[in-house]
MMTF fields as JSON, N, C-alpha, C and O atoms, coordinates in Angstrom:
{
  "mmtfVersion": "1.0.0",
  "mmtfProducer": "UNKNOWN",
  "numBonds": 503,
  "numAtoms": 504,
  "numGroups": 126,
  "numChains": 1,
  "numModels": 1,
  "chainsPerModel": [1],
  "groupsPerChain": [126],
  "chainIdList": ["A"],
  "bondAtomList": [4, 2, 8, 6, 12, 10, 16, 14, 20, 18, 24, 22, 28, 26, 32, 30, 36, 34, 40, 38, 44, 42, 48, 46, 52, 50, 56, 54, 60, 58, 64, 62, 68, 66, 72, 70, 76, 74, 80, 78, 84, 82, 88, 86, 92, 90, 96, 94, 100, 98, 104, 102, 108, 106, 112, 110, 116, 114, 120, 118, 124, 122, 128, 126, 132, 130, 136, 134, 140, 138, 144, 142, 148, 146, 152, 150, 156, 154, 160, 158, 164, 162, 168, 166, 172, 170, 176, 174, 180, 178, 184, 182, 188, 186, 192, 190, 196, 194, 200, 198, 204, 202, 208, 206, 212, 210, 216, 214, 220, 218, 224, 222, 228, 226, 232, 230, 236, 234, 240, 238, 244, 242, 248, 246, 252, 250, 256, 254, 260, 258, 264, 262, 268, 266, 272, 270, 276, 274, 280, 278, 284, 282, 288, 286, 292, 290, 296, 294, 300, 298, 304, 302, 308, 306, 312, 310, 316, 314, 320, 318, 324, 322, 328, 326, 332, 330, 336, 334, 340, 338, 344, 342, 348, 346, 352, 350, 356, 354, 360, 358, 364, 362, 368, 366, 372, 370, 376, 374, 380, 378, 384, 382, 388, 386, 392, 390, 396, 394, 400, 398, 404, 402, 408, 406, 412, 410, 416, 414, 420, 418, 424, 422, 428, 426, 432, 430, 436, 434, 440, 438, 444, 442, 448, 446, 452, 450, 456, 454, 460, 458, 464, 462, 468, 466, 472, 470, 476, 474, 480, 478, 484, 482, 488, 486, 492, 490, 496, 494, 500, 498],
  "bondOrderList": [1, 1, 1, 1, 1, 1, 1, 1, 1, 1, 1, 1, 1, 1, 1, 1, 1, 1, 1, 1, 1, 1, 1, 1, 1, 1, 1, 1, 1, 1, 1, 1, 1, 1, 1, 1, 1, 1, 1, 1, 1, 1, 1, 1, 1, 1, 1, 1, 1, 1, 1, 1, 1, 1, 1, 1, 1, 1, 1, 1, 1, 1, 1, 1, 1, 1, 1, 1, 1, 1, 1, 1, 1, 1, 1, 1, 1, 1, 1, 1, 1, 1, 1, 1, 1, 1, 1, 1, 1, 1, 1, 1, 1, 1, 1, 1, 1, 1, 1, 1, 1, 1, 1, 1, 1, 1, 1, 1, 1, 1, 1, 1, 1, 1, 1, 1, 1, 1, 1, 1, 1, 1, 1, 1, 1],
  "groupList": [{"groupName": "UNK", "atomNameList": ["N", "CA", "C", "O"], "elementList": ["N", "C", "C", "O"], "formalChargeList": [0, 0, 0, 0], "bondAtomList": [1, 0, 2, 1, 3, 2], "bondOrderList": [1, 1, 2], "singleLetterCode": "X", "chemCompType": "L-PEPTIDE LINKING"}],
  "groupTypeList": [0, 0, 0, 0, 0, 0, 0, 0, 0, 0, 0, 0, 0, 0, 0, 0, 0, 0, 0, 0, 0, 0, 0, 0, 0, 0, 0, 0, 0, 0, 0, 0, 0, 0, 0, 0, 0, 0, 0, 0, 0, 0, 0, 0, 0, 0, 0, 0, 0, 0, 0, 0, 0, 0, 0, 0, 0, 0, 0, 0, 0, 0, 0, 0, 0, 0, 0, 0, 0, 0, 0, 0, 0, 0, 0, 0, 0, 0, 0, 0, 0, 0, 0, 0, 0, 0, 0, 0, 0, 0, 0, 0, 0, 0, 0, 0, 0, 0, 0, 0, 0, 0, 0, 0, 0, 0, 0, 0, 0, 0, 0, 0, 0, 0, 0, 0, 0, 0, 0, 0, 0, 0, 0, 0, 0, 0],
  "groupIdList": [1, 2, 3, 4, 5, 6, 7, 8, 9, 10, 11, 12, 13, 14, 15, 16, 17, 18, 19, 20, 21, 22, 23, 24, 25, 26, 27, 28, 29, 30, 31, 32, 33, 34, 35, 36, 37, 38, 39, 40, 41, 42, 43, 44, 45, 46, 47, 48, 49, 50, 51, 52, 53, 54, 55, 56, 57, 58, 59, 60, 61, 62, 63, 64, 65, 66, 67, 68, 69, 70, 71, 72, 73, 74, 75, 76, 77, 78, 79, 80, 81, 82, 83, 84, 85, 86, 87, 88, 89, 90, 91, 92, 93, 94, 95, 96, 97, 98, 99, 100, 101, 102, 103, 104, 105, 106, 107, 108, 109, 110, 111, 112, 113, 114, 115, 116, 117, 118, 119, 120, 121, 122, 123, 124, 125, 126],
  "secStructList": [7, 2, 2, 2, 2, 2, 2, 2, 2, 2, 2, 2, 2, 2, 2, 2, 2, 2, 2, 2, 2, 2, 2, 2, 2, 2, 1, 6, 6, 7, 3, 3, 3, 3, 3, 3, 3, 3, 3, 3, 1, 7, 7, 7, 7, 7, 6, 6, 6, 6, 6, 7, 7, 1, 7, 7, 6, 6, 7, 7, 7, 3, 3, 3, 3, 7, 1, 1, 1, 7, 3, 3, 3, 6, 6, 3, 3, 3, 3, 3, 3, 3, 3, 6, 6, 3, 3, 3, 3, 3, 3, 6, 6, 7, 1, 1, 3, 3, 3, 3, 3, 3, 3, 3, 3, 3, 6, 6, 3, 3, 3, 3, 3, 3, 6, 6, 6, 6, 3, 3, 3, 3, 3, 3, 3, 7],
  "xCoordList": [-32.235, -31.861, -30.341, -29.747, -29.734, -28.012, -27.68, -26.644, -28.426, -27.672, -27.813, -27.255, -28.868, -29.051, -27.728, -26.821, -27.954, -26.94, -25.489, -24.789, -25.321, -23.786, -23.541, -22.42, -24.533, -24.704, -24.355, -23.811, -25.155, -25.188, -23.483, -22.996, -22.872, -21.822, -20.714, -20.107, -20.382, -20.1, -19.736, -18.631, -21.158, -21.007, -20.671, -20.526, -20.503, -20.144, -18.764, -18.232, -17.89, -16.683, -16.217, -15.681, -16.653, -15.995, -16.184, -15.356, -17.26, -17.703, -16.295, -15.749, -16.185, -15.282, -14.29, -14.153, -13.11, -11.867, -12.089, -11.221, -12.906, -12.763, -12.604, -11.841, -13.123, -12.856, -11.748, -11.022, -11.016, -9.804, -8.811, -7.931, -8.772, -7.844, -7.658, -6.78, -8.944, -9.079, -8.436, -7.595, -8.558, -7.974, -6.286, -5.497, -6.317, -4.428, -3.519, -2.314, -4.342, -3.783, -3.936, -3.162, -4.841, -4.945, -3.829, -3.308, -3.626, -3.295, -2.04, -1.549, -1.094, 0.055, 0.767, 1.916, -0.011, 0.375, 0.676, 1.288, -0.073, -0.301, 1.045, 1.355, 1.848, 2.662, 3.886, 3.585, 5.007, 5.759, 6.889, 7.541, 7.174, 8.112, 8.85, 8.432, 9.99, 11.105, 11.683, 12.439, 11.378, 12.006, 14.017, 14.892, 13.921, 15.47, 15.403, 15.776, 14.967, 15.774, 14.477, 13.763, 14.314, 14.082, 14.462, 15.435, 14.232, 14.437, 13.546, 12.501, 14.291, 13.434, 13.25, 14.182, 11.662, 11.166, 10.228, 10.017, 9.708, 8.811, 9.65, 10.033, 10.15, 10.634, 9.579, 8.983, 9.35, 8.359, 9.474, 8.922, 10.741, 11.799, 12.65, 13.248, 13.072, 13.382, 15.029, 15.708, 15.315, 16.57, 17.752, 18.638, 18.067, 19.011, 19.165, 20.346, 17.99, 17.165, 17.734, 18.26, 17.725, 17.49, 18.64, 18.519, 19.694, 20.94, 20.941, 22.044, 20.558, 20.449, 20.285, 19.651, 20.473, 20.559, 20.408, 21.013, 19.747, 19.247, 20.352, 20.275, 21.498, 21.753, 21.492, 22.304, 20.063, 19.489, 19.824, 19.617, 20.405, 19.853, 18.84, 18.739, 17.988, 16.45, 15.761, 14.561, 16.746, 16.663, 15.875, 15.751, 15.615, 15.231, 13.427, 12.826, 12.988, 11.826, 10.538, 10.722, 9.69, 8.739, 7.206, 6.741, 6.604, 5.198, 4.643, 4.804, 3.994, 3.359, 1.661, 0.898, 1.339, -0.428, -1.044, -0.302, -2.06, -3.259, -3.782, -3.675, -4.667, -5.607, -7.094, -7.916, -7.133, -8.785, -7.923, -8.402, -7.316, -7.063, -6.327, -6.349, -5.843, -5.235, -3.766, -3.474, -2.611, -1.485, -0.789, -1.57, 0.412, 1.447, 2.417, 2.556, 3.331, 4.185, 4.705, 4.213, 5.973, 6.62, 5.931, 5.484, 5.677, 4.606, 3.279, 2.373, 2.91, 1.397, 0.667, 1.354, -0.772, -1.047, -2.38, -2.544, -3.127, -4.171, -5.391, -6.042, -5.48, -6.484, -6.051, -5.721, -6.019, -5.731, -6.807, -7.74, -6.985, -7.479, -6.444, -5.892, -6.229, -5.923, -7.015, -7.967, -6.625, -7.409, -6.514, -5.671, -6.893, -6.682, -4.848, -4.449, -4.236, -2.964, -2.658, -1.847, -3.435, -3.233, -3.663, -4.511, -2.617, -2.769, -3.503, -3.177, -4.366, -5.019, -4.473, -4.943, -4.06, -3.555, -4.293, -4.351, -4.933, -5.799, -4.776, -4.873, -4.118, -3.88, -4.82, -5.603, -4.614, -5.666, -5.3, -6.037, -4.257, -4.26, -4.104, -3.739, -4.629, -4.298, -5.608, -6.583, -5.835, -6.949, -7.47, -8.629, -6.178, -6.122, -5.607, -4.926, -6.282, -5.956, -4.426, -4.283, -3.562, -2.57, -2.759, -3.063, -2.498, -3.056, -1.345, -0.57, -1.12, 0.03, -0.197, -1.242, 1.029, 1.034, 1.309, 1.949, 1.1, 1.639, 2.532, 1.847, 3.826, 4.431, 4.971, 5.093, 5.237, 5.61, 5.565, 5.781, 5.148, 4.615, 4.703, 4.147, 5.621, 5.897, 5.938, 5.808, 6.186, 6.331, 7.215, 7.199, 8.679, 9.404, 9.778, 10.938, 9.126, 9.592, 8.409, 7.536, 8.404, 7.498, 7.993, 9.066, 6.883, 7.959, 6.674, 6.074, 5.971, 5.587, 5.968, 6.821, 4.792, 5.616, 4.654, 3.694, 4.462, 3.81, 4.053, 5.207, 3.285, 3.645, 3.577, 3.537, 3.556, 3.71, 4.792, 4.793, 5.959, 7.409, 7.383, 7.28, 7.524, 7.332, 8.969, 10.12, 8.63, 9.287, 8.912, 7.729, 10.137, 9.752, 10.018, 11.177, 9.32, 10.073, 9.805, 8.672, 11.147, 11.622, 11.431, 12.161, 10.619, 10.254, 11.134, 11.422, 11.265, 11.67, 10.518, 9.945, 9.94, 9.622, 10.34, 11.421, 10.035, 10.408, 10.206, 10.617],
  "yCoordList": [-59.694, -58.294, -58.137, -57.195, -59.229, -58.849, -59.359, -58.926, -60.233, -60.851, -60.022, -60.213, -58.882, -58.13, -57.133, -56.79, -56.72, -55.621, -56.11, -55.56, -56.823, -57.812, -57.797, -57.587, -58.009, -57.791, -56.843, -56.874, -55.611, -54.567, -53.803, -53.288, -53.843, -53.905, -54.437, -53.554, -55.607, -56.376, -55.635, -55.514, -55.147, -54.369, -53.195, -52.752, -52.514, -51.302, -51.16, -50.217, -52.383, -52.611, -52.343, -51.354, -53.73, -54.351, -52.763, -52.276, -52.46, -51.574, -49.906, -49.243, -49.801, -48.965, -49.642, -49.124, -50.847, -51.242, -51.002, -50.202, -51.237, -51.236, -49.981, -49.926, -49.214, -47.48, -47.366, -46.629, -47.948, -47.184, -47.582, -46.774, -48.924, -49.46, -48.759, -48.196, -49.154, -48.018, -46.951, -46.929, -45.863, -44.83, -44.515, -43.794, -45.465, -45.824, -46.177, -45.945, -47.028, -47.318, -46.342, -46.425, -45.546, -44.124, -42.966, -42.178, -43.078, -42.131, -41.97, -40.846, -43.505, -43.427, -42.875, -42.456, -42.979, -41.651, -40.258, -39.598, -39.974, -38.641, -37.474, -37.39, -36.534, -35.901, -36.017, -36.69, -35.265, -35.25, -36.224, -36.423, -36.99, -38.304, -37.557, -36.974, -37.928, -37.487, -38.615, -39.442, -38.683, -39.256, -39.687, -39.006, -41.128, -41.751, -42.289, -41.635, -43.306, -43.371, -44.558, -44.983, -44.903, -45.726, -46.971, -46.817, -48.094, -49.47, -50.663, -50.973, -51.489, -52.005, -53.007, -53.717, -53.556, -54.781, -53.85, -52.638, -54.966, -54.283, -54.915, -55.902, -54.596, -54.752, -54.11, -53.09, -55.192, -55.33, -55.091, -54.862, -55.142, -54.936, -54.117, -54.188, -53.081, -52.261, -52.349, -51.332, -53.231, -53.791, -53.247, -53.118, -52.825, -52.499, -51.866, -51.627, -50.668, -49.369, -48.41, -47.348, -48.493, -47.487, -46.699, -45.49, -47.173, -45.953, -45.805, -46.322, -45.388, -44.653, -43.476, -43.339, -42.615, -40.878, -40.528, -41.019, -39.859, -39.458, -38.569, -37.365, -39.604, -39.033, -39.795, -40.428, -39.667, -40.697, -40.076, -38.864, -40.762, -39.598, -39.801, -39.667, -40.023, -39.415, -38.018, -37.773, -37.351, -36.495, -36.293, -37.041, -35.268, -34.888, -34.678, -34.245, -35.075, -34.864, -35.095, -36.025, -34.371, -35.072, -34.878, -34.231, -35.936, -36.463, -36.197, -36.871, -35.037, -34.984, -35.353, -34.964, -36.116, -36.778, -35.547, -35.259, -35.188, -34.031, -35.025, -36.144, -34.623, -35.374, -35.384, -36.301, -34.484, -33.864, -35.098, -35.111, -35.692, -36.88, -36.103, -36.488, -35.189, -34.596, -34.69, -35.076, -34.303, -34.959, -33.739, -33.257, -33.183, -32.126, -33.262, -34.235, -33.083, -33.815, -32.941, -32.815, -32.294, -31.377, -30.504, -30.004, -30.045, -28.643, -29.365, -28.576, -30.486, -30.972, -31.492, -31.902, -31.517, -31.706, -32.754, -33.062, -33.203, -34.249, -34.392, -33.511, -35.911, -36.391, -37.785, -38.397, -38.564, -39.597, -40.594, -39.937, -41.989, -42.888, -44.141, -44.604, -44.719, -45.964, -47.171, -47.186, -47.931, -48.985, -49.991, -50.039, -51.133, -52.756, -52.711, -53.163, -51.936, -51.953, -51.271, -51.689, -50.236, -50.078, -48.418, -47.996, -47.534, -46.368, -45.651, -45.868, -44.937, -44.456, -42.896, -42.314, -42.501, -40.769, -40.392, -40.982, -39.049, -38.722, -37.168, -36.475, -36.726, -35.252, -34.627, -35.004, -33.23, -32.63, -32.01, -31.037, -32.11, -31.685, -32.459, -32.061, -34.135, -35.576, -35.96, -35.36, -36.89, -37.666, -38.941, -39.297, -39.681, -41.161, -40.908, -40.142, -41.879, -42.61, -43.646, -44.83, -42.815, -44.065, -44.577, -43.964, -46.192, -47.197, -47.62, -48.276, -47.123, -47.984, -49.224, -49.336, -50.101, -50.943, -50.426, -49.384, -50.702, -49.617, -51.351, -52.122, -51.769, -52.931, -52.923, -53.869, -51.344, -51.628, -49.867, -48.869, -50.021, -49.022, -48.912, -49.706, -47.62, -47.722, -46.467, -45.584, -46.412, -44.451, -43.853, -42.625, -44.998, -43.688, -44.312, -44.047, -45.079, -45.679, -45.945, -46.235, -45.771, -46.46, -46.661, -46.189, -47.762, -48.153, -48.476, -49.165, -47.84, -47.819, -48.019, -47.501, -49.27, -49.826, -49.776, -49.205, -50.33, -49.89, -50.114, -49.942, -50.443, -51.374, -52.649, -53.236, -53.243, -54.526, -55.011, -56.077, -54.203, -55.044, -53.842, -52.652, -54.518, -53.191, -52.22, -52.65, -51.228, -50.141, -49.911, -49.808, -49.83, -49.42, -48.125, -47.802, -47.179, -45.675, -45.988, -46.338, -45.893, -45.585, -44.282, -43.323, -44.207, -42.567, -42.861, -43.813, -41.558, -41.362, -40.712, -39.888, -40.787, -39.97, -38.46, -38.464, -37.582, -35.993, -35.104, -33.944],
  "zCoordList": [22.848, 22.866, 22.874, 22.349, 23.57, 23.755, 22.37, 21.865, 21.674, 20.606, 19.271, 18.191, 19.708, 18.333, 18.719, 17.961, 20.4, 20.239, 19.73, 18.879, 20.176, 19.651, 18.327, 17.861, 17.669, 16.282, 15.19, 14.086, 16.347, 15.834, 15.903, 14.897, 17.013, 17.449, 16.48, 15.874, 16.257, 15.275, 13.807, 13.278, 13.3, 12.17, 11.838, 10.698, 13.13, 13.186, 13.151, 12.565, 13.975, 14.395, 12.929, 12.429, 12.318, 10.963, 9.731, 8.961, 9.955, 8.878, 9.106, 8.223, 10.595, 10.917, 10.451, 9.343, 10.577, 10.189, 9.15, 8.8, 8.167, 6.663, 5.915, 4.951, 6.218, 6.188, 6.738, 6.071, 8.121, 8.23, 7.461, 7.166, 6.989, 6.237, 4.611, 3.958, 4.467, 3.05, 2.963, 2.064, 3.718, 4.024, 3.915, 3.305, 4.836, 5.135, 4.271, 4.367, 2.976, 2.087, 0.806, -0.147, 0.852, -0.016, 0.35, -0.438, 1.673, 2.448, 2.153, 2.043, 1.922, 1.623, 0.123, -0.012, -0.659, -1.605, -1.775, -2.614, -0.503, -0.396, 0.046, 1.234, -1.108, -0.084, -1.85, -2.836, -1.727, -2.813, -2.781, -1.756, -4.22, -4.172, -5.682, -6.683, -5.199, -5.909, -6.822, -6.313, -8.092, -9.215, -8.565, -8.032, -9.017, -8.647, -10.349, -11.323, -10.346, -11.981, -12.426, -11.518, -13.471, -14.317, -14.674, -15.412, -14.556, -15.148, -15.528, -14.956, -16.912, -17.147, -16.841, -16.465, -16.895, -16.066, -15.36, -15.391, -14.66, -12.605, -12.19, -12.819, -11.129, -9.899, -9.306, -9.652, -7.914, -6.715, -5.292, -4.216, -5.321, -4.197, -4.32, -5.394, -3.418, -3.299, -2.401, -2.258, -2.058, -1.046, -1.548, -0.704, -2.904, -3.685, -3.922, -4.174, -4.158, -4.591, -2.925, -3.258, -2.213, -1.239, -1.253, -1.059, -1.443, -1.501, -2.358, -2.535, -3.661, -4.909, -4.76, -3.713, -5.166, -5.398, -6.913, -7.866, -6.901, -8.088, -9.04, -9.282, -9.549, -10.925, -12.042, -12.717, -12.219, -13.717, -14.803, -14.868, -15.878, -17.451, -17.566, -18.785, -17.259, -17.305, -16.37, -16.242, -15.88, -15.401, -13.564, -12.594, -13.791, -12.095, -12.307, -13.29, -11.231, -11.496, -9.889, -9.103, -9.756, -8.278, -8.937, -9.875, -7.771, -8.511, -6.892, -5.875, -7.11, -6.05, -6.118, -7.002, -5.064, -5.176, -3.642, -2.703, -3.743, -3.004, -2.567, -3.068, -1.179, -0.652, -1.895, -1.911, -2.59, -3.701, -4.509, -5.643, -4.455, -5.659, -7.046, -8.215, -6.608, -7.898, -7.539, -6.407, -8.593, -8.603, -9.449, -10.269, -9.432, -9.97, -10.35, -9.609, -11.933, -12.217, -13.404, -14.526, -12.8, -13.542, -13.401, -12.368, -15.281, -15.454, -15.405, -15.138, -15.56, -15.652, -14.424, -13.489, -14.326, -13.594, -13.831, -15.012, -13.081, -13.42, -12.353, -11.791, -12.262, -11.459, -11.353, -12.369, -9.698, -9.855, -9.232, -8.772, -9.063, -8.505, -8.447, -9.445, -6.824, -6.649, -6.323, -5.543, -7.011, -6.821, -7.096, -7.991, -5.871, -5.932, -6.905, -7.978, -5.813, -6.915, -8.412, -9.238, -8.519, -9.728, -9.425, -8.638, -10.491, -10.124, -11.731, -12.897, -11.27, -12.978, -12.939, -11.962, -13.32, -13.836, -15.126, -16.205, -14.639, -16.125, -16.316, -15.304, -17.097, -17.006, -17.631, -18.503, -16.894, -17.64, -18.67, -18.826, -19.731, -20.639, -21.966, -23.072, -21.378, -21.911, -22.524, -22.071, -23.517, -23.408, -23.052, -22.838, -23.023, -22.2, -20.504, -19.823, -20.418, -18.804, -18.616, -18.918, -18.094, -17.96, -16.765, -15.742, -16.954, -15.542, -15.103, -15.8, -13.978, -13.779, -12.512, -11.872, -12.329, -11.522, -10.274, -10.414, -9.068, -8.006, -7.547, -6.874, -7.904, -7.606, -5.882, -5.103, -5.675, -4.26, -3.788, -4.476, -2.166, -1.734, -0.139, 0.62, 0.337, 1.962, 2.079, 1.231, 3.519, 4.007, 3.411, 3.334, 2.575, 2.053, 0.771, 0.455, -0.081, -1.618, -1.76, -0.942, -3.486, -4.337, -5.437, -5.812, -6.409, -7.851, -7.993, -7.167, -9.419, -10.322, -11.613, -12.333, -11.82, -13.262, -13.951, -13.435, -15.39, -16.986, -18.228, -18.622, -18.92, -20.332, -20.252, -19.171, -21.418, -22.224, -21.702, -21.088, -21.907, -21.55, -20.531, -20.827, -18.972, -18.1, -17.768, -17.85, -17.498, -17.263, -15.608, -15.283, -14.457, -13.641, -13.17, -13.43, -12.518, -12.016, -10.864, -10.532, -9.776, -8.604, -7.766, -8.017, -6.918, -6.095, -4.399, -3.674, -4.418, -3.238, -2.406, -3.119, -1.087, -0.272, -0.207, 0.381, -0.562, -0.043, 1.275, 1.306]
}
């Protein structure tokens, strides 16, 4: 009897961490990130990146992600999914799915990269 409850216990534990983790790592998208600039390659480190200020010629720009999984970028807007590192954006006024790399990801940076010969974009937390 103790060894079923233990058991039972056990799976509940594990089955709860796994949902919270899930979560936490969805979670961190969530909220508006402010366009810094563009470069090419992926870059996965950010050490160099943090005092940057956004005067790119690629202009000004924020990518905001919703808890409903939807996402504002500029005038457009979409639907997103993360998975296993990889970010899918559908707009809704698009017919392909762009998949990006999510190369690096914290409470206040991200860098998303993409393509053949990759391209990375640098976000700020807002």
């Amino acid at each position: 009897m103790v060894t079923k409850y233990n058991n039972s216990v056990k799976f509940i534990l594990i089955y709860f961490t796994f949902i919270l983790l899930s979560s936490c790592s969805s979670s961190r998208l969530l909220g508006s990130w402010e366009f810094i600039d563009l470069y090419d390659g992926e870059l996965t480190h950010i050490d160099t990146l943090k005092s940057k200020e956004n005067n790119s010629r690629y202009g000004k720009g924020m990518l905001t992600f919703y808890k409903d999984h939807s996402f504002s970028s500029l005038e457009s807007t979409g639907k997103y999914r993360e998975q296993h590192q990889k970010l899918k954006m559908k707009y809704s006024d698009g017919a392909d799915t762009i998949v990006m790399n999510i190369s690096y990801i914290s409470r206040n940076y991200l860098l998303l990269s993409a393509g053949k010969q990759p391209t990375t974009w640098f976000y700020r937390k807002k």
